[in-house]
C-alpha positions, 0 to 999 in steps of 0.5 A: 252448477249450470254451464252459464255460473261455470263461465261466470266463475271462469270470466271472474278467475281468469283476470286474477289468474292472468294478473297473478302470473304477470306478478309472479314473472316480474317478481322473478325477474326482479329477483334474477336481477338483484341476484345478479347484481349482488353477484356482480357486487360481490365479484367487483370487491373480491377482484379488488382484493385478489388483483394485487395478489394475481399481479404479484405473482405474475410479477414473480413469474416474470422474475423467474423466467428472467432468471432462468433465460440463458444469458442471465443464468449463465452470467449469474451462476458460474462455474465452481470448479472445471467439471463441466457435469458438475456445472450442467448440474449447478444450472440445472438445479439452480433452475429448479431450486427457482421454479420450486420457490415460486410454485404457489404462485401457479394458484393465481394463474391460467392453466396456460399460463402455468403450463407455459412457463413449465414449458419454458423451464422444461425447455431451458434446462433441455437446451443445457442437457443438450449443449452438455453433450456436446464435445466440450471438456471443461465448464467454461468451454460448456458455458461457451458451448450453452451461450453460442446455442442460444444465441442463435434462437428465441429463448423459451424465456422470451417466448412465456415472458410474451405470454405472460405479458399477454395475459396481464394485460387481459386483466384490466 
């Protein structure tokens, strides 16, 4: 073979080279996009489905830290003697008897979220221990003692019910 049929053989293979990746890049880029858009398929129905689902458990979730701000569980649970540990214990349990029967719901929430109302329920229930160990004697003087506490700062109720809040609306 002659330099002269090498660069022949090269000016006819080089068009259907040049042609041939042309092809192969659209090919893969049509490719990418149909993958793409089956995803995004895919996504858009299991959202329609998982959405109620998430929604509901944010709707527990507020529920629970509803049920857990002080005013609302002081009002809720009373006293079923004077015993004023008998009663910090009837809260405190009473707190975490509500948080274990909402605990699946963590499975459709951030992380932040879900450390966040663990936050609040840790903090509600530090804010009874502490009020317990103030000098009442009786458990009406603790409910007292629980409520005058409160009343002077932003419950950890309200501050992960604003969280939660702000998260559902970054679901639409």
């Amino acid at each position: 073979m002659t330099s002269d049929q090498i660069f022949q053989l090269f000016a006819y293979l080089l068009p259907s080279i040049v042609t041939g990746a042309i092809a192969f890049y659209f090919f893969r880029m049509h490719t990418n996009n149909e993958e793409g858009r089956r995803r995004y398929l895919l996504h858009k129905d299991s959202q329609k489905d998982t959405l109620p689902v998430r929604l509901q458990a944010y709707e527990r979730m507020a529920l629970f830290l509803e049920r857990i701000s002080i005013p609302s569980l002081v009002v809720r649970v009373a006293p079923t003697s004077q015993d004023k540990d008998a009663y910090e214990s009837l809260l405190t349990k009473s707190i975490e008897t509500e948080f274990d029967h909402n605990l699946s719901q963590q499975i459709y929430m951030t992380d932040d979220c879900w450390n966040i109302i663990k936050a609040a329920k840790n903090a509600t229930v530090q804010m009874i221990r502490k009020a317990a160990m103030s000098e009442s004697d009786t458990a009406d003087k603790l409910r007292e003692d629980i409520l005058n506490e409160t009343m002077e700062k932003t419950s950890p109720s309200t501050t992960a019910l604003s969280f939660v809040k702000k998260e559902i609306s970054e679901l639409w």
